[in-house]
C-alpha positions, 0 to 999 in steps of 0.5 A: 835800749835799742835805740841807744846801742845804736847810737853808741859809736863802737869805735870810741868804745872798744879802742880804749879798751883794747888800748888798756887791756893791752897796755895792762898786759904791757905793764906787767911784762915791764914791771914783773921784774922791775917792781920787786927789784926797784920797789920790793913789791910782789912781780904782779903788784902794778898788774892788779894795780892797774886792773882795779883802775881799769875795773873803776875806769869801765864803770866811768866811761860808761857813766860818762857816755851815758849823761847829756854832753850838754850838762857839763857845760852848767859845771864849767865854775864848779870845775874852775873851783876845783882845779885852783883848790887841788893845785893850791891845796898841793903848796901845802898837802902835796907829795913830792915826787921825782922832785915835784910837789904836784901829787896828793897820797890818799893812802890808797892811791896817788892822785895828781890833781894836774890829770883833772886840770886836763879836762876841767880846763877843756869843759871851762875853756869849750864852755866859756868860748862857746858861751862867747860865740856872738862877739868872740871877735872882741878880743879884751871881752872874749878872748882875755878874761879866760886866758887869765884864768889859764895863766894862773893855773900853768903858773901854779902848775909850773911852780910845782914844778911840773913842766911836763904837765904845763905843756900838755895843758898849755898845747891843749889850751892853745888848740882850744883857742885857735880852734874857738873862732878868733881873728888870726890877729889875735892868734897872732898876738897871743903867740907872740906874747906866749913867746914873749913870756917863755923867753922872760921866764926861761931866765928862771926856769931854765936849770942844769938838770933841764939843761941835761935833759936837752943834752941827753935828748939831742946828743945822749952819746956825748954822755952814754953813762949819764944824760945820755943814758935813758935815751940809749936804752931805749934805743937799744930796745927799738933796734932789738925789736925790729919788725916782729920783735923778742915776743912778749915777756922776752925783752932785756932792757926792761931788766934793770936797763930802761928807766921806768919801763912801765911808764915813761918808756913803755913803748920802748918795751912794746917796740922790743917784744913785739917790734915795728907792728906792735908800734903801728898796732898801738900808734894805730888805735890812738890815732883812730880814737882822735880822728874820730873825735875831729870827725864827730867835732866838725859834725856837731852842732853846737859850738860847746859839743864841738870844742869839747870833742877838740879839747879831748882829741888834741889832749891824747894826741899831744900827750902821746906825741909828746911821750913818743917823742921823749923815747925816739929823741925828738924831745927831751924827757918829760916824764909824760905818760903814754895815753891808755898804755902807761901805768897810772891810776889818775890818768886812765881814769881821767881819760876814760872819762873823756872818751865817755864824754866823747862818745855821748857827743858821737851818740848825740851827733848820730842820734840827730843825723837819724833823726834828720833834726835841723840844727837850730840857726842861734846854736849852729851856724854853717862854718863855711858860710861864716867863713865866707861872709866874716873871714874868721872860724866861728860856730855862731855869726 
């Protein structure tokens, strides 16, 4: 038992948690007078929500650090199945919500199946790639076959429609192939089909209602009573802030002004209570949680391990750059959640999961290096050394 809580890496472990249990504070803040106004429900209703969720969520993590990172890598079909059924299985059970069928209502919560594609894809995409190490200089052998199974499954996702969540997994997969050890030129390739693709189904996927997101990201003052409105008020709420910010429970904009402030605009709310080092804090402790995982992906030993630490670490930092891009105007409005502080039952529990999953590869990272085990020539091989004699990233010669 010792040994074990030794091996546990505390940072992946209490910076998650101090993330939720802050953003459980967060959302109450933003949703007491929120939720009976827009909703009718009681001012506490999304706290205890999301207290249960977190409750669940601790019990996962835990599992999750605590099963060999390994194992996963024997479910990789298992999580293929699952992801095409869910996203299928919508066309025909889904609820739509803000326009988009892309949510199951199970009665006691709402389950959006595109959360769990996040990481089944990572476990497929590191296994696949991992599995491929030895001839993944072949591009129609290697790299392809599991490109079109990613297609089919950013198509299904984007016919919902939800682009936001298409994006998200799409950045995620591309990280997961750039970073698999393919030749530039067929990054290269791959980048110019991509945009060959984007500009092909712009011609459908383009609509007015995008068109004003795009508007009201990049000049919301041309139309402050319409497209132009969300990013206004959240302005508002970061310039009121300030460096210490109104305090907690203090704000105005979350009364009626900020959309969805327990949500998409969380941050805004934070940046208004509690100012420019409430913002750092959080920003902070996110990007903590994904250096580590950089950290613990260039020490691992095994090609799968290390993809995986990837997968998840550029998973947070491209939903959180994403989200603060929307409530800073850089990007257009997604509706993309912020990672471990927005509410949300599906999300905080996929990703506690994933950092369960992360912190086993860190335990099993430190566990080898105290052991002083010499990594096993057909599962790692030096990167630098490959580099050299190749000229390509790879895990394995």
């Amino acid at each position: 038992m010792k040994r074990h809580l030794k091996s546990y890496d505390f940072s992946l472990l209490f910076a998650p948690i101090a993330l939720i249990a802050f953003g459980t504070v967060m959302i109450y803040s933003a949703s007491m007078v929120y939720g009976p106004v827009r909703f009718g429900v009681a001012s506490d209703h999304f706290l205890m929500k999301q207290i249960q969720w977190f409750s669940i969520g601790i019990v996962l993590m835990i599992g999750a650090s605590l099963v060999p990172y390994r194992h996963w890598q024997r479910l990789a079909k298992l999580s293929v199945l699952l992801m095409v059924t869910l996203l299928a299985g919508l066309f025909v059970f889904g609820t739509e919500v803000n326009n988009a069928v892309s949510w199951y209502n199970l009665g006691f919560m709402n389950f959006q199946p595109a959360e769990f594609v996040k990481i089944g894809l990572i476990i497929y995409l590191s296994a696949v790639y991992a599995k491929k190490q030895k001839y993944i200089g072949d591009f129609t052998k290697a790299v392809v076959p599991p490109l079109i199974l990613t297609s089919l499954i950013l198509a299904m996702i984007v016919l919902q429609p939800d682009i936001g969540s298409a994006a998200i997994i799409g950045l995620i997969a591309s990280v997961l192939i750039m970073t698999s050890g393919i030749h530039w030129k067929h990054i290269l390739i791959l980048v110019a089909v991509t945009v060959g693709l984007i500009l092909i189904g712009s011609t459908q996927m383009v609509t007015d209602e995008r068109l004003e997101r795009f508007s009201g990201a990049y000049q919301p003052f041309e139309s402050p009573d319409q497209d132009g409105y969300h990013l206004i008020q959240s302005y508002v709420a970061i310039g009121t802030g300030g460096l210490l910010g109104e305090g907690i429970g203090q704000g105005v904009q979350k009364l009626g002004y900020l959309p969805e402030p327990h949500t998409d605009f969380i941050m805004a709310v934070i940046a208004e209570e509690l100012g420019f080092i409430g913002v750092s804090i959080t920003i902070g402790l996110m990007a903590l949680i994904v250096l580590r995982g950089l950290y613990i992906s260039s020490k691992c030993r095994d090609a799968f391990g290390a993809l995986l630490a990837i997968g998840i670490s550029s998973m947070i930092a491209i939903q959180a750059m994403i989200n603060l891009g929307a409530m800073s105007g850089l990007l257009p409005i997604t509706g993309v959640t912020l990672p471990f502080i927005s509410y949300g039952g599906s999300s905080l529990l996929i990703l506690m999961v994933a950092v369960g999953i992360l912190n086993n590869i860190a335990r099993t990272v430190k566990i080898k290096e105290q052991e002083g085990e010499e990594a096993p020539v057909e599962r790692a091989q030096s990167k630098q050394t490959y580099m050299n004699n190749r000229g390509v990233r790879s895990w394995q010669n």
